[in-house]
N, CA, C and O of each residue as an XYZ file, in Angstrom:
752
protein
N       0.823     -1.199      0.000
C       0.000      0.000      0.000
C       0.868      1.265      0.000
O       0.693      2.312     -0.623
N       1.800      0.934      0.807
C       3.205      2.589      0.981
C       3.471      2.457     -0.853
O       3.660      3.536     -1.414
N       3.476      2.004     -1.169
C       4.232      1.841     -2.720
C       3.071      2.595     -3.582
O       3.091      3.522     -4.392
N       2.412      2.060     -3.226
C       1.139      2.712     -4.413
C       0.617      4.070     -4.008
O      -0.067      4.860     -4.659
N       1.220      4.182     -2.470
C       0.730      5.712     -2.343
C       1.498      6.589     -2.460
O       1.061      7.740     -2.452
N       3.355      6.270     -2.655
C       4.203      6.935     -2.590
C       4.451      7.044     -4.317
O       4.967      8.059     -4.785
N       4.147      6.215     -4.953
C       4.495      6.407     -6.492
C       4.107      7.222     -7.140
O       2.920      7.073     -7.431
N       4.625      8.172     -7.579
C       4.621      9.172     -8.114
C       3.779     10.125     -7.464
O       2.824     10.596     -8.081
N       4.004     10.433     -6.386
C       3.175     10.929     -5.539
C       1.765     10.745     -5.397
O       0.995     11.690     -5.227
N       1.412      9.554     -5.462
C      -0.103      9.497     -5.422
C      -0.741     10.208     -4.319
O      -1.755     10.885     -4.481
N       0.037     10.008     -2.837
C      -0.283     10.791     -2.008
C      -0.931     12.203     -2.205
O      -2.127     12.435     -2.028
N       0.092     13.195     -2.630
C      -0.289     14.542     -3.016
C      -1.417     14.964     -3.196
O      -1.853     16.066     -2.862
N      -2.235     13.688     -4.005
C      -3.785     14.231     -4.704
C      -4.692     14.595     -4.029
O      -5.533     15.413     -4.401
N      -4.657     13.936     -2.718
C      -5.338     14.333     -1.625
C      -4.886     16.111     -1.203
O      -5.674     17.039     -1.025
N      -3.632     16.136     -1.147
C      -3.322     17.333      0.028
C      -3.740     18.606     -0.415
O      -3.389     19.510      0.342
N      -4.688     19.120     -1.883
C      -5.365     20.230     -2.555
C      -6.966     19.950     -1.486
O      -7.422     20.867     -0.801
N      -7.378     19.065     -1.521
C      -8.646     18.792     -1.124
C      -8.430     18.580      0.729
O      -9.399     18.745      1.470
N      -7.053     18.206      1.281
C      -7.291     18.434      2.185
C      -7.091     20.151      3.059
O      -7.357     20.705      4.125
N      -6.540     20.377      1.928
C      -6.191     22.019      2.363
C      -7.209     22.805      2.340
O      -7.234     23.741      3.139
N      -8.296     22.603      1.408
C      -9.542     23.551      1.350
C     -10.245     22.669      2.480
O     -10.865     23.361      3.288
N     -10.278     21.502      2.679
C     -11.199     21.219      4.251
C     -10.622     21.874      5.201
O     -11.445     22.639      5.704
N      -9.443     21.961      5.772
C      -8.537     22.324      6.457
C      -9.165     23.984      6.527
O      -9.642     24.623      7.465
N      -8.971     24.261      5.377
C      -8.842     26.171      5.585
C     -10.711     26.671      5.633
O     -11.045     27.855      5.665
N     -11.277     26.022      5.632
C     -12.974     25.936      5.982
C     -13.027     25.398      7.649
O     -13.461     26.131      8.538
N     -12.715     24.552      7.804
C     -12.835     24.093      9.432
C     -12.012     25.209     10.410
O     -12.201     25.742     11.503
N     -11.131     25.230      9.497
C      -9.851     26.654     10.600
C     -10.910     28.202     10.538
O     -10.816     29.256     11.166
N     -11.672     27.840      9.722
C     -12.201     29.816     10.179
C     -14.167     29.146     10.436
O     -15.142     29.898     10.429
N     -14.209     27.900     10.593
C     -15.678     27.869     11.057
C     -15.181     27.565     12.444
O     -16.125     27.454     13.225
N     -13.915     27.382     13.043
C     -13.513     27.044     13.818
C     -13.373     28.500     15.017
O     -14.107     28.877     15.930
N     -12.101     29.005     14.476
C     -11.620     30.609     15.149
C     -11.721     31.312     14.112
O     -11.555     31.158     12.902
N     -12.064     32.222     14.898
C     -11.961     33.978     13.926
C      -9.788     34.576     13.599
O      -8.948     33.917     14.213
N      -9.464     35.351     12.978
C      -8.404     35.750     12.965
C      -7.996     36.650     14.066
O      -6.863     37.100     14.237
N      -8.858     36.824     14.666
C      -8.386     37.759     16.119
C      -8.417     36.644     17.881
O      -8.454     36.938     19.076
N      -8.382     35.523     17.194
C      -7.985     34.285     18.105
C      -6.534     33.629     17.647
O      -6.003     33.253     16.602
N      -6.291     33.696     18.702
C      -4.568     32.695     19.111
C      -4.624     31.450     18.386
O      -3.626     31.115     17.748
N      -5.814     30.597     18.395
C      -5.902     29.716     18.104
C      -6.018     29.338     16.370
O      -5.991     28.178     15.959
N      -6.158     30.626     15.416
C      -6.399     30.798     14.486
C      -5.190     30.624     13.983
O      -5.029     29.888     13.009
N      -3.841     31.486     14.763
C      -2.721     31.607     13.898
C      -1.593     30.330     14.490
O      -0.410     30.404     14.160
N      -1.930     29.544     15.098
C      -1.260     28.634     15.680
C      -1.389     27.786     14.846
O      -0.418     27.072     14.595
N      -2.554     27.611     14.198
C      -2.913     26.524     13.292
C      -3.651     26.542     11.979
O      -4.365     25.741     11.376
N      -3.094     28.067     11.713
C      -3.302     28.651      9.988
C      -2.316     27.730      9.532
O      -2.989     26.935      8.875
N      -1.001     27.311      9.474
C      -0.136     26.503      9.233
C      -0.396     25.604      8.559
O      -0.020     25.558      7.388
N      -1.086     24.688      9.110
C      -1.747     23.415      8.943
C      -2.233     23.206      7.323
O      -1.965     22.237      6.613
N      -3.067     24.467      6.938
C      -4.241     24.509      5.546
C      -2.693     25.053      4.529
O      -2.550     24.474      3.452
N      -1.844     25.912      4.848
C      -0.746     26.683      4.380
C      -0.030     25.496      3.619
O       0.138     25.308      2.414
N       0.319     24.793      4.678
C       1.552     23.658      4.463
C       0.956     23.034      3.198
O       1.508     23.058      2.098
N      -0.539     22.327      3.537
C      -0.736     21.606      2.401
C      -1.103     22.008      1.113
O      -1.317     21.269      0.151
N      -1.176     23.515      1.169
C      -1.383     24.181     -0.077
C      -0.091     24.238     -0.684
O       0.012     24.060     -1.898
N       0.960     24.480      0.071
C       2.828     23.915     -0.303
C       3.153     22.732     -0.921
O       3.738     22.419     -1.958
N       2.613     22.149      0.004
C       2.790     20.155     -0.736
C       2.357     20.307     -1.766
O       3.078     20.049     -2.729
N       0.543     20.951     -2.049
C       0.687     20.974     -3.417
C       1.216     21.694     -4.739
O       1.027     21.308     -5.892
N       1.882     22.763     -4.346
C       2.736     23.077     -5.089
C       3.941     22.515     -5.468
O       4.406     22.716     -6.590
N       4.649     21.630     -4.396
C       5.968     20.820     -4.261
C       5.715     19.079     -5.356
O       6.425     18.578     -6.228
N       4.592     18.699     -4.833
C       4.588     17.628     -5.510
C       3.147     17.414     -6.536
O       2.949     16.438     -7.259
N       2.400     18.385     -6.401
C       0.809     17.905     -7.644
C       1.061     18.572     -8.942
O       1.271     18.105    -10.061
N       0.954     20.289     -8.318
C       0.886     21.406     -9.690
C       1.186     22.362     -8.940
O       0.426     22.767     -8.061
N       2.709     23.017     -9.260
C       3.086     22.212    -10.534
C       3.945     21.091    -10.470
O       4.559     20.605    -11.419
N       3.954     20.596     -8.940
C       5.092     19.628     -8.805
C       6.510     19.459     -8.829
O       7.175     20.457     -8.554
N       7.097     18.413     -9.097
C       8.735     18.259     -9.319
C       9.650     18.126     -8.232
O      10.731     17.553     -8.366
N       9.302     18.576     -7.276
C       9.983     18.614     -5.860
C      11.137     17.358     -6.019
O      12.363     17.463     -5.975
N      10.437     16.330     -6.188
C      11.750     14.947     -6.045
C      12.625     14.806     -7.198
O      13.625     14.089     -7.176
N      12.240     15.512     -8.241
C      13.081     15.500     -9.401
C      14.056     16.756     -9.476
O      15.161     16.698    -10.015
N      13.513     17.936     -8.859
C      14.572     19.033     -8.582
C      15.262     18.737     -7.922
O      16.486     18.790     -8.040
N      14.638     18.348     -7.057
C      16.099     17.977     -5.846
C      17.354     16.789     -6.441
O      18.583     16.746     -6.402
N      16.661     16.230     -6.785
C      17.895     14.550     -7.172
C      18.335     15.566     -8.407
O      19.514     15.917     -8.394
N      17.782     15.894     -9.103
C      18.455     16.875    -10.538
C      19.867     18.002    -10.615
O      20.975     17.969    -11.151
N      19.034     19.066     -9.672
C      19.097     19.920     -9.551
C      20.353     20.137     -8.445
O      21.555     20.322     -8.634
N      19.359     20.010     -6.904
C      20.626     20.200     -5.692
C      21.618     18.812     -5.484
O      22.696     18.834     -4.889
N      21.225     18.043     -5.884
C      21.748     16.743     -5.991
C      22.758     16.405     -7.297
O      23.713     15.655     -7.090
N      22.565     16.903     -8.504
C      23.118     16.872     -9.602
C      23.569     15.840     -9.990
O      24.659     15.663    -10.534
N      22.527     14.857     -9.665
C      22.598     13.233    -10.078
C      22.079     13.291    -11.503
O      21.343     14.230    -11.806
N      22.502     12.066    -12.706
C      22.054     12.057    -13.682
C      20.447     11.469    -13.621
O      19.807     10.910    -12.731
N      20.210     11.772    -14.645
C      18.697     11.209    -15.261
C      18.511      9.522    -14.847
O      19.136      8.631    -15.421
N      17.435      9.271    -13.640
C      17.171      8.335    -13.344
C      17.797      7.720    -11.973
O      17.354      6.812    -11.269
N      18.797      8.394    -11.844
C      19.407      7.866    -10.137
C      18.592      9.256     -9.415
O      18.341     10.393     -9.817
N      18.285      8.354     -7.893
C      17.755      9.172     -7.060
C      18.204      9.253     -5.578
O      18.366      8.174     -5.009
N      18.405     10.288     -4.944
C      18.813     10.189     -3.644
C      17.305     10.312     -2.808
O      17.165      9.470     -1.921
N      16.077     11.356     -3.023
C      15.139     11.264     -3.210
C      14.307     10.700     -3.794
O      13.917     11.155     -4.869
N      13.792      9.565     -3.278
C      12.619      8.705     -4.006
C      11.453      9.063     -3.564
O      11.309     10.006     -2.785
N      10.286      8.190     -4.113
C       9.267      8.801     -4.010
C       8.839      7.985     -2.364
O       7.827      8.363     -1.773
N       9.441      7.236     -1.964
C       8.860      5.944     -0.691
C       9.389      7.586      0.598
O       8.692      8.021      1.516
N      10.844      8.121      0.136
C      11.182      9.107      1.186
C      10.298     10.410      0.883
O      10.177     11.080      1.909
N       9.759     10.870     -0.035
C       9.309     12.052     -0.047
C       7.791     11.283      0.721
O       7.608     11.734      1.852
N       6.932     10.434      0.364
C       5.647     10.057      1.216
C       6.050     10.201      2.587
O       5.608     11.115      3.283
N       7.048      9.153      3.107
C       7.255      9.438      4.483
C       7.803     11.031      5.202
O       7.671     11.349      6.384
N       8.243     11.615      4.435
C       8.584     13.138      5.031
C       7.201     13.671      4.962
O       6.530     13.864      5.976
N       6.859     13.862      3.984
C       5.334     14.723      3.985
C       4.520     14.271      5.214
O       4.299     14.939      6.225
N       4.139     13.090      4.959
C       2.760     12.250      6.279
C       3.412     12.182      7.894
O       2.884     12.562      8.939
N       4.521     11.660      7.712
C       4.997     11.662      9.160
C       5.444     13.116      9.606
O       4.924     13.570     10.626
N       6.491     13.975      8.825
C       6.318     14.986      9.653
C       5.950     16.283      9.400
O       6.334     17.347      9.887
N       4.776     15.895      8.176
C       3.949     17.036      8.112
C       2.493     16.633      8.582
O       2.095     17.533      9.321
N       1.514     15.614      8.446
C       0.290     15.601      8.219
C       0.350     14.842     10.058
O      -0.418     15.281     10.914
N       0.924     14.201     10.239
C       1.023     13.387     12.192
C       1.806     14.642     12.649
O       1.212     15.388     13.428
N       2.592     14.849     12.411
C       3.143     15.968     13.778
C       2.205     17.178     13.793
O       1.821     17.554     14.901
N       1.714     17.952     12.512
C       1.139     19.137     12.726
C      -0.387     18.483     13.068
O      -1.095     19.398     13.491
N      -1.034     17.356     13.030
C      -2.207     16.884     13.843
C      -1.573     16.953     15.459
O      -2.048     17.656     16.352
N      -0.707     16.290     15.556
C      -0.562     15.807     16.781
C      -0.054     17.448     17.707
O      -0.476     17.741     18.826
N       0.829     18.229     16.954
C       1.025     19.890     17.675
C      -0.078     20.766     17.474
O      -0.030     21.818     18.111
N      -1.198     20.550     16.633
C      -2.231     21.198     16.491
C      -3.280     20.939     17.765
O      -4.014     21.731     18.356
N      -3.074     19.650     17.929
C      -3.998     19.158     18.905
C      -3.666     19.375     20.410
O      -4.571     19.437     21.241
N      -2.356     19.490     20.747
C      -1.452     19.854     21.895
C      -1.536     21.439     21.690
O      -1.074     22.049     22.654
N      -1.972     22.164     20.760
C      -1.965     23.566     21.013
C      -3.067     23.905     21.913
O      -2.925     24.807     22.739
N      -4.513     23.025     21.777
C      -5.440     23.253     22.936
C      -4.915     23.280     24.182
O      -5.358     24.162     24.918
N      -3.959     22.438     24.690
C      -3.686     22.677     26.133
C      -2.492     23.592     26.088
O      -2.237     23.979     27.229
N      -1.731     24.041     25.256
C      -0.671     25.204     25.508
C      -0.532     25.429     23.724
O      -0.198     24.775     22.737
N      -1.056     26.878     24.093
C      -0.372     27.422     22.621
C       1.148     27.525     21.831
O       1.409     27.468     20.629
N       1.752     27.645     22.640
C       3.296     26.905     22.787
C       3.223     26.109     21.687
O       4.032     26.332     20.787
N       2.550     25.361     21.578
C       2.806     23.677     20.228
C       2.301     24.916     19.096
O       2.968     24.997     18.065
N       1.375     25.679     19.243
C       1.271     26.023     17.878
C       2.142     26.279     17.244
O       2.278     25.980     16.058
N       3.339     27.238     18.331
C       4.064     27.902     17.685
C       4.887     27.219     16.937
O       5.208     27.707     15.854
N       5.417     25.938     17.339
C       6.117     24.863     16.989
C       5.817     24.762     15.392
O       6.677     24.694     14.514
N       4.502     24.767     15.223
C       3.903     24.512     13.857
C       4.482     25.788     13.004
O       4.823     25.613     11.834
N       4.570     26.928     13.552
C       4.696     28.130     12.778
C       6.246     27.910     12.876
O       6.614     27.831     11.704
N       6.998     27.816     13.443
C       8.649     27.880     13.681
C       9.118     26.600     12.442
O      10.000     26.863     11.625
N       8.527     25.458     12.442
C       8.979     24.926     11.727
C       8.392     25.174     10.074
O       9.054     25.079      9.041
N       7.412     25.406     10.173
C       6.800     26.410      8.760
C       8.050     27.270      8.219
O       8.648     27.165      7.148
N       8.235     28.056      9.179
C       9.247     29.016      8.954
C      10.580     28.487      8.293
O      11.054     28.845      7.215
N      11.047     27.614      9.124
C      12.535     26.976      8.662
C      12.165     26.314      7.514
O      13.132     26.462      6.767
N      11.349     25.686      6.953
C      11.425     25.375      5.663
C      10.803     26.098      4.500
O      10.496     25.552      3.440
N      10.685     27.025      4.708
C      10.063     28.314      3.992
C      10.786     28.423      3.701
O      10.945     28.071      2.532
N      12.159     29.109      4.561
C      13.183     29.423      4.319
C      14.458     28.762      3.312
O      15.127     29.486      2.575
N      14.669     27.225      3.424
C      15.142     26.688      2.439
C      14.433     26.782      1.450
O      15.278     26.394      0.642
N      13.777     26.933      0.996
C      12.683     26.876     -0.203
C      13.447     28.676     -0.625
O      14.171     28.601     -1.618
N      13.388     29.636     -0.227
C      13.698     31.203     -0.201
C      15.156     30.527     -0.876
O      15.469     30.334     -2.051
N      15.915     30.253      0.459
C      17.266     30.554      0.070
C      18.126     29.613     -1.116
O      19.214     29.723     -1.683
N      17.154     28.777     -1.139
C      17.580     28.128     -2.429
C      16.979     28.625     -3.955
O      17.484     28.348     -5.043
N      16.160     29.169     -3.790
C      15.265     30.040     -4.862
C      16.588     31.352     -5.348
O      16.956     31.581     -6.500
N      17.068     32.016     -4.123
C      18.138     32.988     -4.490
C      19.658     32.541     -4.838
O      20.398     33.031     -5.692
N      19.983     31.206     -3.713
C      21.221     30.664     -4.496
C      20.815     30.754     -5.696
O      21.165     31.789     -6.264
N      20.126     29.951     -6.359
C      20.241     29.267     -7.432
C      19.799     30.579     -8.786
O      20.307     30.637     -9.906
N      18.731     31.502     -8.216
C      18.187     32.421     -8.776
C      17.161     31.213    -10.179
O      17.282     31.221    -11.404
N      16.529     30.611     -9.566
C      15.609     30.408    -10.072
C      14.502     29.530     -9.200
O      14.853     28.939     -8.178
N      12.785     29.482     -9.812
C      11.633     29.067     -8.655
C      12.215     27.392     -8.672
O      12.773     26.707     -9.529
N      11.842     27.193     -7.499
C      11.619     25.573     -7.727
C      10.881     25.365     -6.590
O      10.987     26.050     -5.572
N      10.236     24.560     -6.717
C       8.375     23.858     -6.599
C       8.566     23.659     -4.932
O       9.264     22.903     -4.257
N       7.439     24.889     -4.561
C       7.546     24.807     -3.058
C       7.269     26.434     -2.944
O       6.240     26.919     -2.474
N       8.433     27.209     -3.489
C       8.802     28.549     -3.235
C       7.597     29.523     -3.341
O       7.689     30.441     -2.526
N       6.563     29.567     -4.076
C       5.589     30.465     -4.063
C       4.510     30.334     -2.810
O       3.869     31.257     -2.307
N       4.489     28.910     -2.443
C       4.056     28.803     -1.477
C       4.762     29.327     -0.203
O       4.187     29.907      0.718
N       6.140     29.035     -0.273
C       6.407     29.516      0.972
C       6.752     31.218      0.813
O       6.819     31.836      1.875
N       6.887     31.691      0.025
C       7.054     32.773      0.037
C       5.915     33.667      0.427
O       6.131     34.787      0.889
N       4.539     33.129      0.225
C       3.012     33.685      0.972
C       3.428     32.639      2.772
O       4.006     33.272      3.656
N       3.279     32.056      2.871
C       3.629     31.450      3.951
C       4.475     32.470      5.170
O       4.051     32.980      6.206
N       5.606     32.491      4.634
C       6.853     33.305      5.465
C       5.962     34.480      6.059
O       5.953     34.592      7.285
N       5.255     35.313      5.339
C       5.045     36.156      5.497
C       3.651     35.701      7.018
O       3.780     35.850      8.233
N       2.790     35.301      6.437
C       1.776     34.661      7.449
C       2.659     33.880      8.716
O       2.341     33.717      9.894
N       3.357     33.648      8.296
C       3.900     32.670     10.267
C       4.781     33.637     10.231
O       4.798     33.859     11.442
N       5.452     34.312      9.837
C       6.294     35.647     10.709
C       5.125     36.518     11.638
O       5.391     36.826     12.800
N       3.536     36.954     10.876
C       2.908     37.636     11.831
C       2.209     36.374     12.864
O       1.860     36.835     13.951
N       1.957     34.901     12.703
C       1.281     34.338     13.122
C       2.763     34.313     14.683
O       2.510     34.366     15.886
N       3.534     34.262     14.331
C       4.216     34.543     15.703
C       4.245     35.105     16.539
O       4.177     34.694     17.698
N       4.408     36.768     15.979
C       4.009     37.588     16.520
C       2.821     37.669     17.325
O       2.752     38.374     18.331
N       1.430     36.603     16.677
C       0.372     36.911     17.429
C       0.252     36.372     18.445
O      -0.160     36.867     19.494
N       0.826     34.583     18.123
C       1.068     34.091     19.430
C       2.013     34.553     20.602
O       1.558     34.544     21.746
N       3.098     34.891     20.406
C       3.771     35.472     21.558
C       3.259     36.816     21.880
O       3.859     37.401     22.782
N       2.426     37.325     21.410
C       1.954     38.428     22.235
C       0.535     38.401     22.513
O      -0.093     39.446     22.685
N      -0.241     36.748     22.589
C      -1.660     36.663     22.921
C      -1.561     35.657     23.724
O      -2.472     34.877     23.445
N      -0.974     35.295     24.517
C      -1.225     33.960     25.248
C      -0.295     33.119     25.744
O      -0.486     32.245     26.589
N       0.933     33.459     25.089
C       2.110     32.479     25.081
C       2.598     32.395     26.340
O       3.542     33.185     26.313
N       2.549     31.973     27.325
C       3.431     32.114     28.349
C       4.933     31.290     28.789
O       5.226     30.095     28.797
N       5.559     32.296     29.074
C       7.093     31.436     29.195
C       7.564     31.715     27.374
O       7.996     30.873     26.587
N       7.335     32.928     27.173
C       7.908     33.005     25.279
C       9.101     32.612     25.167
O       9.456     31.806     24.307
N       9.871     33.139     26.029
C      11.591     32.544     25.866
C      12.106     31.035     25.548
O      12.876     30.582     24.702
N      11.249     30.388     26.722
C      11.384     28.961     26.770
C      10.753     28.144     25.203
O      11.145     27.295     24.401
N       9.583     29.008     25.413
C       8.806     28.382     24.004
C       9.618     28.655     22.889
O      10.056     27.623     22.379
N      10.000     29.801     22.285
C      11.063     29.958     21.533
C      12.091     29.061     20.971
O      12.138     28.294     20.009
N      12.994     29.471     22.023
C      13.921     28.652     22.010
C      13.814     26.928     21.854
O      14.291     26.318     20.898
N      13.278     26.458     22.696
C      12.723     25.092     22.370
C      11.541     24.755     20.914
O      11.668     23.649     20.390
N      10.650     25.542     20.436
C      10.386     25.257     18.919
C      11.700     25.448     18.045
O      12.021     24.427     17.436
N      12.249     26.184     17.922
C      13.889     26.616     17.044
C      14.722     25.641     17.546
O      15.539     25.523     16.633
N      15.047     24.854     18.423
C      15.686     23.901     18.784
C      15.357     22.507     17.799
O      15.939     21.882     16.913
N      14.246     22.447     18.426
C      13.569     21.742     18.090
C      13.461     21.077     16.126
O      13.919     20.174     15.426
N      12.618     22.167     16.034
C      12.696     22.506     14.241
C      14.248     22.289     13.638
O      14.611     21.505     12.762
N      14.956     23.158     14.332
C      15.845     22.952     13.151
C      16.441     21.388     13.930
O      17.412     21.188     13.200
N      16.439     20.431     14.746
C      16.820     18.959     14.997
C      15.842     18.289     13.593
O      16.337     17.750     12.602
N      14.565     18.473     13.814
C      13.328     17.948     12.904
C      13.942     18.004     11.302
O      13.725     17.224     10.376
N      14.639     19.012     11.338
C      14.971     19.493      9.839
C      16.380     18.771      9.404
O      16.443     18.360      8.245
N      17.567     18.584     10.309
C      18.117     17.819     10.549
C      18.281     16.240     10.110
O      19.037     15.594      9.384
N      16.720     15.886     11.281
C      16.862     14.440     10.629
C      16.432     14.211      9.543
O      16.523     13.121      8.979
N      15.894     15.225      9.090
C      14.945     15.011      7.695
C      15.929     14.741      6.825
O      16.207     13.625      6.387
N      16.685     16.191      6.465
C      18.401     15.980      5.663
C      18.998     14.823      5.338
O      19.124     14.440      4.175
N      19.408     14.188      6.367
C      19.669     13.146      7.271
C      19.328     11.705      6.633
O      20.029     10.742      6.322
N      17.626     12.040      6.558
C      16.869     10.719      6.125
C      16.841     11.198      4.560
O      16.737     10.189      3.862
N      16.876     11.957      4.055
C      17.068     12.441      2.345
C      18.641     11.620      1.901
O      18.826     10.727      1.074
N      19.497     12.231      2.686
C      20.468     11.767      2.010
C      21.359     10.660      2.295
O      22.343     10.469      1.581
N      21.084      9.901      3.305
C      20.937      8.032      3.780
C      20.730      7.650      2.030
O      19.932      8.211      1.279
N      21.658      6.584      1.677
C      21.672      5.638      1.036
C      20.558      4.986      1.181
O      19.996      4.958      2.276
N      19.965      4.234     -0.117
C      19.153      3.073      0.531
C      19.694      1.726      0.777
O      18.986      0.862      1.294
């Protein structure tokens, strides 16, 4: 079943349709002048990213093995079995599972927005190395902008202990980002 959902991103097809459920439940949910709104605007964001990274216009696993990888045509350091498991495990289970931990401390939201952020950011800074888009970047480039203020809202609506929270999402995130690297560029 991992095979047939990871091939050629079959996964993805879902993450357009789960982003418009997502971004309908998030505002029948909170208004934008709730904490709880920008903790977990993220959530509908991200998967509107995925689908830019892997549906339409796609390419994500082929830029990368192509492109930052500069492997020839047909070898992959990125396959499609590692791009399913990065997306679902630590996008679609962790931001359920920190979305859901944001009810008892807004703290986790931020987590969601901090790590939003750090991969926004590779998506940015590889867009300017390279000086050209590759599949991800328009999304995060509306993104960046939304979890830079969605931070702001949380640490100044609720957050208590901001320092600690801080520091420990940014810890955190960039370890998450880490193993990700990590698990990208592992041999199989």
């Amino acid at each position: 079943m991992i095979q047939a959902l990871s091939r050629h991103q079959n996964w993805a097809k879902v993450a357009p349709w789960l982003a418009m459920l997502t971004t309908v439940l998030l505002f029948l949910a909170y208004q934008p002048t709730q904490v709880m709104f920008w903790a977990l605007v993220n959530i509908p964001l991200y998967l509107y990213h995925q689908t830019e990274e892997h549906l339409y216009p796609g390419g994500f696993k082929d830029y990368m093995n192509q492109v930052v990888y500069r492997l020839p045509a047909g070898q992959e350091k990125l396959t499609d079995v590692k791009v399913f498991w990065i997306n679902i495990l630590f996008v679609w289970v962790a931001f359920s599972v920190f979305g859901l931990l944001s009810v008892s401390n807004i703290g986790f939201g931020l987590l969601i927005v901090i790590f939003s952020l750090m991969n926004c950011a590779t998506h940015i800074i590889e867009g300017i190395k390279r000086r050209r888009w590759n599949p991800g970047l328009v999304m995060a480039s509306i993104q960046t902008v939304v979890s830079i203020y969605a931070a702001w809202f949380i640490t100044a609506h609720g957050l208590t202990h901001g320092l600690w929270w801080w520091m420990g999402t940014v810890i955190f995130s960039a370890l998450a980002h880490l193993v990700l690297f990590k698990f990208v560029m592992a041999n199989d």
